[in-house]
Every structure is written in C-alpha cells, then in structure tokens.
N, C-alpha and C positions, 0 to 999 in steps of 0.2 A: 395451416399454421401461419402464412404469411397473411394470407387474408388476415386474419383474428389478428393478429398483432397491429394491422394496419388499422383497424375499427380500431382499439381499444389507443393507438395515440392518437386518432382522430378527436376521439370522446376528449381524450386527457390532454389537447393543446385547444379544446372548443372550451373548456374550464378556464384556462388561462387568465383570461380575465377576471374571475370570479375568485380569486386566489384562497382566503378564506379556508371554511369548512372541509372544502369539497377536496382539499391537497393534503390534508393530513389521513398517513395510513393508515388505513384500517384497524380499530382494535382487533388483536389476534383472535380468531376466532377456531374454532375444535378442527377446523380442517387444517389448519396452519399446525397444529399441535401434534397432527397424529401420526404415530411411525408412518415412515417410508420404505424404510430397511436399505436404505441409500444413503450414500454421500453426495451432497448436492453441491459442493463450491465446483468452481471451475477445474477441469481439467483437460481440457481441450487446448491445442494451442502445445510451443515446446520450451517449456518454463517450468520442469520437475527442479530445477536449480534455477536460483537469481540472474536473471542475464547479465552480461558485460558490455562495455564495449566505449563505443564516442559518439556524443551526438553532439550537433553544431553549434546549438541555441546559446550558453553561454560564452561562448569562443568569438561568431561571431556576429550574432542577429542575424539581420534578415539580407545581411550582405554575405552570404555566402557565395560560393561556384564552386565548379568542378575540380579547380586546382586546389583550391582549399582543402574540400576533402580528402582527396585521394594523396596529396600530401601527408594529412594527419595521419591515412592508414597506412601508409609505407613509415612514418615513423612508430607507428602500433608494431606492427611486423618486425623491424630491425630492430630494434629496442628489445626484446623478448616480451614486451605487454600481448602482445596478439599469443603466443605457447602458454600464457597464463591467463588466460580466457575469454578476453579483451578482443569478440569477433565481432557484434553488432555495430558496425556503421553507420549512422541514420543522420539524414540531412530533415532538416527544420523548417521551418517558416523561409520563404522568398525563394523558392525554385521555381513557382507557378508562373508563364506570361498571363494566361487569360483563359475563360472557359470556352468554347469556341460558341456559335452560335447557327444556325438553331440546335444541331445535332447531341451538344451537350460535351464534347471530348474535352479533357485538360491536355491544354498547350504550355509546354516546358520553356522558362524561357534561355534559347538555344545562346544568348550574347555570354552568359556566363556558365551553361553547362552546352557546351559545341559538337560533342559527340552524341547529342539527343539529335541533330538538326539530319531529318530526312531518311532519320534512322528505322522507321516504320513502315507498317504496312501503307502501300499507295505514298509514301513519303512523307508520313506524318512524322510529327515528335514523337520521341520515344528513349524512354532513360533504359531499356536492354543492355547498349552496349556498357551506361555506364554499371550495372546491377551487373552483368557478366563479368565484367574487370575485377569488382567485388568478390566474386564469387572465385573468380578463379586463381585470387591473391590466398584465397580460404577463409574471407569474409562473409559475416552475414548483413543484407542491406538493409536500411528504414526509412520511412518516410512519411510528411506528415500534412494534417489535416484537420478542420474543424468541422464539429456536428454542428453547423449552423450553415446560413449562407457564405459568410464572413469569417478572414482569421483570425487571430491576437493580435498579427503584424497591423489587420486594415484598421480594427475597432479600437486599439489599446497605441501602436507604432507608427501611424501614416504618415509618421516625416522619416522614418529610416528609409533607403534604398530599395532598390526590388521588387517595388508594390502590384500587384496586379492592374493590368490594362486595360482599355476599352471602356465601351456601355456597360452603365450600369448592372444589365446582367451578364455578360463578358468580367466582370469583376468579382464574381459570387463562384468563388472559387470552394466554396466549404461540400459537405457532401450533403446540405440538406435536398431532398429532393430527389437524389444523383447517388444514393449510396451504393447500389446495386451497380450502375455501372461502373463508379468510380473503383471499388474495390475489385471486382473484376480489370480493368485496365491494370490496375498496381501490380494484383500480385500474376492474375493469367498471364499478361500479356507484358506486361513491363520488369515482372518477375522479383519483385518486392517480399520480402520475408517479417518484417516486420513493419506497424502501423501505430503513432502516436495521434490518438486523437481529442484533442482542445473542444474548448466549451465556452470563447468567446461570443460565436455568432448568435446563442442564441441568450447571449445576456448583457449583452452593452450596445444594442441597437435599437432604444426605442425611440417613438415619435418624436421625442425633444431633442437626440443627440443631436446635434448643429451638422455634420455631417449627410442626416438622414432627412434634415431639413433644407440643406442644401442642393439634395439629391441627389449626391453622391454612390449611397447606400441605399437601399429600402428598409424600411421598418420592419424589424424582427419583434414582437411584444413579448419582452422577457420571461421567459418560464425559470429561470437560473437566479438567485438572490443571495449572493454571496454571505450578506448581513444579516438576511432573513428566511430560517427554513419557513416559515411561517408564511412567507410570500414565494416560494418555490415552486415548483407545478415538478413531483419527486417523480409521479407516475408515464408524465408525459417525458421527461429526461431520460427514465430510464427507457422508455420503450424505445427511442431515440438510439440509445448504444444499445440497447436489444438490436435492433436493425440491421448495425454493422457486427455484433457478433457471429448474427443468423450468416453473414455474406462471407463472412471469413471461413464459414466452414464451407460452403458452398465452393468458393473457389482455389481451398487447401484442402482438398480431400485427404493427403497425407499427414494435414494438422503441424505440418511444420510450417507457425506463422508464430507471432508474436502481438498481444492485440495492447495495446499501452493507453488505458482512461484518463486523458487529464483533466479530472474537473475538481482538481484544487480543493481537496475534502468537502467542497458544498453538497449539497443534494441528499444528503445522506447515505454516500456513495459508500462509507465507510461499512453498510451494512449489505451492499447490494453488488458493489464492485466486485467483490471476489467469487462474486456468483457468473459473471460477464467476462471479466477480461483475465489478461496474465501481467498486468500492474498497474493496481491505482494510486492515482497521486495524494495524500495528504493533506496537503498545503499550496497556499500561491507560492508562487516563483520562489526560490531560494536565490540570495546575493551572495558577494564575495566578503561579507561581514560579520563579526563572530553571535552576532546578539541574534541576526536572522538565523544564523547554522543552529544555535540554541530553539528558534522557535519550530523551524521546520523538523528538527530533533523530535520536539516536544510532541510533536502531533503526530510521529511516529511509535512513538515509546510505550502508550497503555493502548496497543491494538496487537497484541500478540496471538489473541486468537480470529483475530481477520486477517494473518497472514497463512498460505500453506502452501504446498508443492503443487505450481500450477497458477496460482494468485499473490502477486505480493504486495505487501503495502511499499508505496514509496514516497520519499521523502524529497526530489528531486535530487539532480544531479550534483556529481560531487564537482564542486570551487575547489580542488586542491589543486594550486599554483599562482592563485592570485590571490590581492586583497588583502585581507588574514589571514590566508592561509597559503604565501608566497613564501621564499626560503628565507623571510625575516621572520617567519611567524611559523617555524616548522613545529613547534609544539602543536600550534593551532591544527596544523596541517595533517596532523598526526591523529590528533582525537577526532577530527570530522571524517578521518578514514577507517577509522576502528571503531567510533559510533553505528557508522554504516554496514558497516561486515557486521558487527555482532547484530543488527536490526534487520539484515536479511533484504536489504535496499538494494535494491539495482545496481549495480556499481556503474555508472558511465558517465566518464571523465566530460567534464565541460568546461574544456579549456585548451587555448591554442597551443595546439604538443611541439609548435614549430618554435613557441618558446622555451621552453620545457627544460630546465637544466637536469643533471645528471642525478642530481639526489631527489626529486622530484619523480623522476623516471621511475628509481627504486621505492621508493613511497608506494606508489603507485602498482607494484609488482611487487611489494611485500609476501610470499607465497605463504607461510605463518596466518595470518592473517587475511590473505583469499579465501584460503581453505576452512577458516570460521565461516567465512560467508558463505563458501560452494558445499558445506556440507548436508551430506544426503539427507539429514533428517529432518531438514526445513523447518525446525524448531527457530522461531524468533525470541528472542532473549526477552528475559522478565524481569522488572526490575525487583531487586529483592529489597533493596535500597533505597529509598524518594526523599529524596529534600530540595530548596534551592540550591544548595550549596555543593552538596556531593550526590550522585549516584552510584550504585553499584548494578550492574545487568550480568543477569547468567542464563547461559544459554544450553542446551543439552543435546553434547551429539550423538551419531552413531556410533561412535563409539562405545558412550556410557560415562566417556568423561565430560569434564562441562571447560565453557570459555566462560570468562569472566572478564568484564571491565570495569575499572575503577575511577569514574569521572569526577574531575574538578572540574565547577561549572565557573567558578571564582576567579577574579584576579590578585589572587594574594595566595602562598602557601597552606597546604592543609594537609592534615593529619587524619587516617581513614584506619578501622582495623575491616578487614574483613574476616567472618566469619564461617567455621563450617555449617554453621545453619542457613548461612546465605546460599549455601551449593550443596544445600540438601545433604550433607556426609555428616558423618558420625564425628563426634567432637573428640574421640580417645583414638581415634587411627593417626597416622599419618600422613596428610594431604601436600602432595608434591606437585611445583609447580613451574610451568619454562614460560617465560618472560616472551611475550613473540615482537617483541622489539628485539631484544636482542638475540635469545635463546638461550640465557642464562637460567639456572635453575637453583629451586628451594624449595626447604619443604617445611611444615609447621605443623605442630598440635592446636586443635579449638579455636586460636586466634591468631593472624598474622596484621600486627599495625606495619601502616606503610605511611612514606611522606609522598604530598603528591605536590609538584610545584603549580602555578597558577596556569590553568588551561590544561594540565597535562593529565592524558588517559592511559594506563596503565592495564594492560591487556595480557592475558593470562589463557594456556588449557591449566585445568590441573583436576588432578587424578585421586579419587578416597575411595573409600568404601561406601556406597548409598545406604542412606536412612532405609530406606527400602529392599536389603539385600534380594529381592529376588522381584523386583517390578520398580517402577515409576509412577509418582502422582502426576494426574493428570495435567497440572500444572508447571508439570517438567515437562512435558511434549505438548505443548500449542499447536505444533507443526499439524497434530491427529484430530483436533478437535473444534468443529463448523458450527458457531450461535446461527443454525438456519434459521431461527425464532428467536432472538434475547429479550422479548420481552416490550421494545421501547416502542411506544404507542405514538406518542409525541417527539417528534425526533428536537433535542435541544444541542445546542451551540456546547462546545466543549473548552469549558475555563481553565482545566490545567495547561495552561500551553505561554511558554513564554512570549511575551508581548513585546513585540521590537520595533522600531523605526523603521519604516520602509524607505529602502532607496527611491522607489519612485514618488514618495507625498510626504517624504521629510515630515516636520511636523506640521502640517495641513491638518483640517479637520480637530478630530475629539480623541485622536488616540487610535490602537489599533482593537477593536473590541473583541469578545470573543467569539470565536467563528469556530466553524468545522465540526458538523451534525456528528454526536459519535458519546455525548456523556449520556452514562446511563446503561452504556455497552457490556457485556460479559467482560468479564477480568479474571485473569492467573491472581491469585492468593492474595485477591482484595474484594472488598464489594464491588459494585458497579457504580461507587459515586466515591471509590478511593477507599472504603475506610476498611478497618481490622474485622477478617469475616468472626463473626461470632455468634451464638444460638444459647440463649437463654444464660447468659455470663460466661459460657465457656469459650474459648478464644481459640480459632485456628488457624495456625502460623500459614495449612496452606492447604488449597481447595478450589471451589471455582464459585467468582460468586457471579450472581443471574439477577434480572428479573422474573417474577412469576410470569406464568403463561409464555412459555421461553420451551423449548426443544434444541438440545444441544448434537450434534454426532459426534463419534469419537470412531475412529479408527483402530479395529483390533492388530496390532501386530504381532498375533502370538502368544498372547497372553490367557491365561484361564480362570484369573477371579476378577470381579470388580466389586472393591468395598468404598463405601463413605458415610458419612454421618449428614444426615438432612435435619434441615428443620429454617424455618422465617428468618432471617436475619435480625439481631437486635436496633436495626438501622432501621426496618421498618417503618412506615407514619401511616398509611390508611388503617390497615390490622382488621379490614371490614371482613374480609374473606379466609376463608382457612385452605390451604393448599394441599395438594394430595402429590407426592414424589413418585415419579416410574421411571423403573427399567426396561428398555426394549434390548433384542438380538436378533437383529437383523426380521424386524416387522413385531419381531412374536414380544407379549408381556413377558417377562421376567421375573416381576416384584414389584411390589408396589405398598407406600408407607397407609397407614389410614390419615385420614385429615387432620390438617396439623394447621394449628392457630398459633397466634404470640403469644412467646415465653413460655411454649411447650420445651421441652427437655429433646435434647436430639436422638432424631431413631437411624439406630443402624441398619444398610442395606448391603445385603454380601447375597451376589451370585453368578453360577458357574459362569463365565465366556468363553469356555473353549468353542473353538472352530466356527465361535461369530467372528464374521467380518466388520458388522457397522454396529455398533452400542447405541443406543439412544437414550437422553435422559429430558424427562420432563418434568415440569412445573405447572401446575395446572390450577385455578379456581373455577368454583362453581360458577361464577357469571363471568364474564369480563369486565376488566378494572380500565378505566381509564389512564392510571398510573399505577399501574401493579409494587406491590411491593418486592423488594429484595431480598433475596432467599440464598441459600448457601449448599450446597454441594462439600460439607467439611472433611480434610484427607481425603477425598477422593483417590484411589488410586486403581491400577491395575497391576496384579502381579501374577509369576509364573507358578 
C-alpha cells in the first residue's frame, strides 16, 4: 500500500507543472458509484466528539515557550475549563531549532522549552518530559507542522521570533520527505497525541519568492493555489496528508491521536478531508475582528454533511477575549461562542488565558452550551434560515430535542420570529424553550417573534413534538450521512461566504475573491447551489439535495423504513441525461426508480431498513456528465 501511494504522488507532483487538464477530478465514473456497503469518512483517530482545549497560535505566534504554555494550562485546570473539556494543549509554529543533519532528527529549540535539553535517548532533545507534565496535569498534548519543507512561520512570518536555524536544509523543518520519521519521533518517542498540519510549504515557495532567490529557502513549485482550484495539483495534496494519515495509524496502534488538516478550505479539501483527518480547516486564519468571525462563519455553515463523528469541519480557533470579542464587545463574544458550539467546531481557545478576566472565563465554560457542541449525535446544525441579515441554525440532538440559534449578523436591532417549521415540530403542540444564556424558559405555539439587538445570538434547546412522530429526515441528522460521491466534477470556488478585509493586506490588491472549493456540494434542505429543492413545481421544505452521479451513505441507527420522493431538480440546465434513483442496505439493491428526465413528476421510494447498518443512495446517468445536474432526495426520511 505504501509503495502505491508513493508512485501515485510521484505521478501527481511530476504533473505539477502541467496544472491544466491533468488536476481536475476525474468524472465519476460506475466504480465511484457502486455500493460499498460501508461508511467511508474517517473514523480513526479519537474525535467521536469535537475536541477542546488551547492552542498557542493566536495567543502568541511563533513566540511561544515552555512557560507560556504550561501557564495557560494550569489556568485551564484551576479555572474549571479543563472539568469541562478543555484537555488538548497544542503548541504551534516556533518550537523547532533546526533539522539536524545528515541524520534528519528535529531539534527543539531548548532556550525557550529547557526541559527538552538532553532529555533523550544518547542526550538528545526531546519534548517527553514536557508531553509527560501534560499528561500527568490530565492534559492532552499537540503539536505542529507543515506538509511541505517550510512552515507558515518561515514562508508567510520570517520577521517574527523563533525561526528555524542553520543551512538551508537545517531549516526545512516541515515533514516533506521526513513524514514517517517525523511522526514516529512525535508521537512514539516524544509522546504527542495530537498533530496540526499546515500547508504552507508546499504553496508560497516558488522560484520568484525573493527569499528562495536569495537562498534562503529552496524552491517548492506550488501544487496549492489558494485563488485557483484550477491551478492546484488536488491529487498530489492529498496523497501528501494521505502519507501522514497512513503514519498516524502506524504509530497509534490504540488510535488515540488527533490528526488536524490545515489547508484553509483550498484543494478541495472540503470533499476529501473528512475522509483523512479528525478536523479540517475551512478558511485562512481567522482574526480578532467581527467581519472575519462572519467570513470564517460563512465557510463553515453550508457544510453540514462534511461534518461527522470522527471528522469535523473547522472554522478556526475561537478570538474570544480579544479584538471584538474582548469584554467591550461581550455580545460579539458570545455569538462567536455559540456559532461555534452549534457548528460542531473545535472549540480551542486562542488566546492568552493569563489575561483572561472572570467573565470571559465563564463564557468560555458556559456548560449549556458545551454540551450543544459535545453532543453525541454529532449532528452539525442547518441553517433553516439564510439571509445577510439574520440566520437561524437548528441542530438535532440525542436527545430528539434540537438547539437552535438566532443570529444577528447586523449592526442595528432586529426583529426575528422563529418558527416550528424551522425545528421541524408541529405548529399546534407546544414548543418549550430554555435560553442557555441564562436558563430561563418559554414556551409558544407556531410562532415565537423575538428582538435580537445588533451582533446578538440568541441560543436555545427546545423541546415539540416532531413532524415526524416516529423517525427523522435525513436532514435532521447530517451527523449519519457521508456525500462519498456528491457529484462535483469540477471543483469551483464557493461564493456564499462573507467577504472581509483581511488584517494582513488591508485593502491591497482587488478584494477578497471567492475561494474555498466546496459549491456545488450536497446540502440539508437546499439544492446544492442554495436554492428551494423542488421536482416538477412541487416544493420541498426538506430533503437532500445532490448532484447526479453522487452516492450518498446514511447511517442506520435503528430505524426500519426509508421513504423519499426523487426526481431532477427544477434547478436543473444540462437536462441531457435522464437519471435512474437507488437504494442500497448494506451492498444489496433495495429499489430503484425507472429513468427519470426533466419535469418528470416525483416517484416515491419506501423500503424496509431493518437491521441495515449503512443505506446508500444513488444518483446515476447513463453516460457521465461533465456538470451533472441537480437532483433532489424530497422528505427523505427514516422512521421506526
């Protein structure tokens, strides 16, 4: 296996130049389509729930040390943030001195972490003692790296502090080349539990960087095009975190590790990531400013079915304590902490706890509000809701109750009703609801209007009767359901996403464009380019919509029917091909609609699930489409 993985990014970084034809995915073809009778996202790794915890980067760059951290996790600890989940530790960018040479070892550099010096076998460096300390506070440790030569710190930071030393390769501190030893050294021998790995080195090193012309650096030829999937090399990226995935198991036989992809939603990570790691990132960097917390928002919020237990989307680390989101700005502080929970985001504070006042602390240990995010059913919230102006997201727990929140994205008062169709309940029961700011409670028939002041999110469980007395649409549990196929041929740049000023290029350039491969993706009770699913004028409030040539999984928990209504979306524009709808359980056909073209009438599809495990639903045409059209899964549900 390693051999073949090793040819196939051979092939896919010898392309690199050729960027072109040869990097765009393959149209799906009948192998990509055909049961499995599996679940194929990630589940390796120990991320059945969102991790917690603190990581350095936004607290304090690449100036970190030893005191620093271990500071911040003694105020995790006494504070009670550490009893409320808040275990992963991970130091960032500027621990490295240098790679050693010729042998290949990473040397810690010992002037600002002192208990690595001489700590190892033969008296080498070695972070043990400090991973043990960690460990035995009842911390879990992280730490961090790029899949290139180079970090973020050398390529993107090289006037901050702590940079790596020496020759030229004595500085090529990343794991290209070196993954295999490198993760072996972290977690066998230096005893690391979790891994955040960057995607600098292998995208802002080429021939012309002044740096690499200087010779500081060597020329990396970019396979990574933040601006352009179209100029990305997707196959050779991923084989790349394939690599370290493979080594993660290799060297956590017990699978308690934490594998964290940061490649900034480029690459079309969005559709591959949750098949590799246990969180990938979204977005560039998040800042301490409300328009970025909006954009990094954004680019989490229509990916509910690329999150699940095991794989999460993330949005990057929470800014709650500084910026806008410091105790002048507690409303701010508030919605980007309950954005986060209900979105199923990583929660890890990035921010110096040693400034950290009291109500900041409790923010931050809201247990209401954890327990949105740490719930079992790893359902990520859907918006039921979309506008500039206000959202609403409901999310669906083990329970069978749902959290709800009601976002002002405005700086001005508004006026919001939410609805029991918003949370899927019946409009003549009565839905009761506790406030997890405060824990005050209410309850309302059909409709409850609320006032929301500017910035403020207004977070909710609350408790009905379901539309569905004895089951769940599929679109209430995202957490169950893997687009191992959705469909997208052509991966394109995703435009709902707010567009903000970046702190580091102010108003440079042309603007922030749209980035981040991912439109076009399966969606909870929309099309896959946003809009109202619907099949021959009939309209369905809620379902799953796909592209053709798309295989979805769903996860049986119990359930014994699966009914929906299929048929082309009215969204459609090729219309060349006619599509054929199937059910699998677990490998075997089920059912299956006859061919179905545009403005056909929708066909219902009901059959048994008992005592399947995996569901699968396909979308298939006779030939492959270059840009498949949009198809609909309508009500889709599973009930008992």
């Amino acid at each position: 296996m390693r051999d073949l993985l090793q040819k196939r990014l051979r092939r896919a970084l010898l392309g690199a130049a050729s960027i072109g034809a040869t990097l765009a995915p393959a149209i799906a073809l009948a192998d990509d389509l055909a049961p499995t009778g599996r679940w194929s996202a990630n589940t390796a790794g120990a991320a059945q729930l969102p991790p917690m915890g603190w990581n350095s980067w936004n607290a304090f760059y690449t100036d970190v040390s030893e005191e620093k951290v271990l500071a911040s996790a003694k105020i995790i600890a006494d504070s009670g943030l550490q009893a409320k989940g808040y275990r992963y530790i991970d130091i960032d960018d500027g621990w490295w001195l240098k790679r050693r040479q010729p042998d290949g070892r990473m040397i810690i550099r010992t002037a600002t972490f002192p208990s690595a010096a001489g700590a190892g076998p033969g008296g080498e460096t070695s972070f043990k003692p400090f991973t043990d300390k960690l460990h035995a506070l009842g911390f879990k440790a992280g730490i961090y790296s790029d899949i290139g030569r180079n970090s973020c710190g050398q390529v993107f930071t090289s006037t901050m502090p702590n940079q790596p030393e020496g020759t030229v390769a004595e500085r090529e501190i990343g794991l290209y080349g070196h993954v295999d030893q490198d993760i072996r050294l972290y977690f066998a021998e230096w005893g690391f539990d979790l891994i955040k790995v960057d995607g600098c080195g292998v995208r802002g090193l080429p021939a012309t960087n002044p740096a690499v012309i200087a010779g500081k650096y060597r020329a990396f030829p970019p396979i990574v095009d933040p601006e352009s999937l179209s100029r990305t090399n997707i196959p050779a990226i991923r084989a790349l975190y394939q690599q370290v995935g493979d080594a993660l198991k290799r060297y956590n036989p017990d699978m308690d590790y934490l594998y964290s992809i940061c490649l900034w939603g480029s690459s079309d990570v969005r559709a591959w990531g949750k098949d590799l790691g246990n969180i990938s990132r979204t977005s560039e960097d998040i800042s301490a400013s409300w328009t970025r917390m909006l954009h990094n928002f954004d680019t989490v919020s229509r990916r509910a079915l690329y999150g699940h237990p095991g794989g999460w989307n993330d949005p990057d680390m929470l800014f709650v304590g500084t910026g806008d989101f410091e105790m002048a700005h507690l409303e701010e502080a508030r919605s980007h902490f309950a954005l986060w929970a209900m979105e199923n985001a990583p929660l890890f504070i990035g921010y110096d706890l040693r400034k950290a006042s009291k109500p900041m602390i409790d923010l931050l240990g809201n247990a209401r509000i954890i327990a949105v995010n740490q719930d079992p059913a790893g359902n990520q919230a859907v918006l039921a809701y979309d506008t500039d102006d206000v959202q609403i997201l409901v999310k669906t727990l083990a329970s069978g109750d749902k959290a709800v929140a009601l976002f002002n994205r405005t700086a001005v008062p508004t006026d919001a009703v939410l609805t029991a169709e918003h949370l899927k309940f019946t409009s003549d029961g009565t839905i009761a609801l506790e406030d997890l700011w405060t824990g005050k409670e209410q309850d309302f028939r059909g409709e409850a209007k609320m006032t929301l002041a500017p910035h403020q999110t207004l977070i909710f469980t609350a408790h009905g009767q379901h539309l569905l007395p004895a089951g769940l649409y599929l679109s209430e549990q995202p957490g169950s359901v893997n687009p191992a196929v959705d469909g997208v041929t052509v991966p394109e740049h995703e435009p709902l996403v707010h567009r903000a000023v970046s702190g580091w290029n102010s108003t440079r350039g042309g603007g922030d464009r749209p980035r981040y491969g991912g439109w076009g993706g399966a969606q909870a009770d929309t099309t896959p380019y946003g809009e109202t699913l619907q099949i021959a004028g009939k309209r369905y409030p809620t379902g799953l919509g796909v592209l053709a040539n798309s295989r979805l999984e769903v996860r049986n928990r119990g359930f014994a029917r699966f009914t929906t209504m299929v048929g082309l979306d009215d969204s459609a524009r090729d219309r060349s091909q006619p599509v054929r709808f199937a059910v699998y359980g677990d490998g075997k056909l089920l059912q299956q609609s006859a061919p179905m073209t545009f403005g056909d009438t929708a066909v219902p599809l009901s059959v048994s699930v008992r005592g399947v495990k995996v569901i699968e639903l396909v979308a298939r045409t006779p030939q492959p489409m270059r840009f498949p059209d949009p198809v609909t899964w309508g009500d889709a549900a599973l009930t008992r």
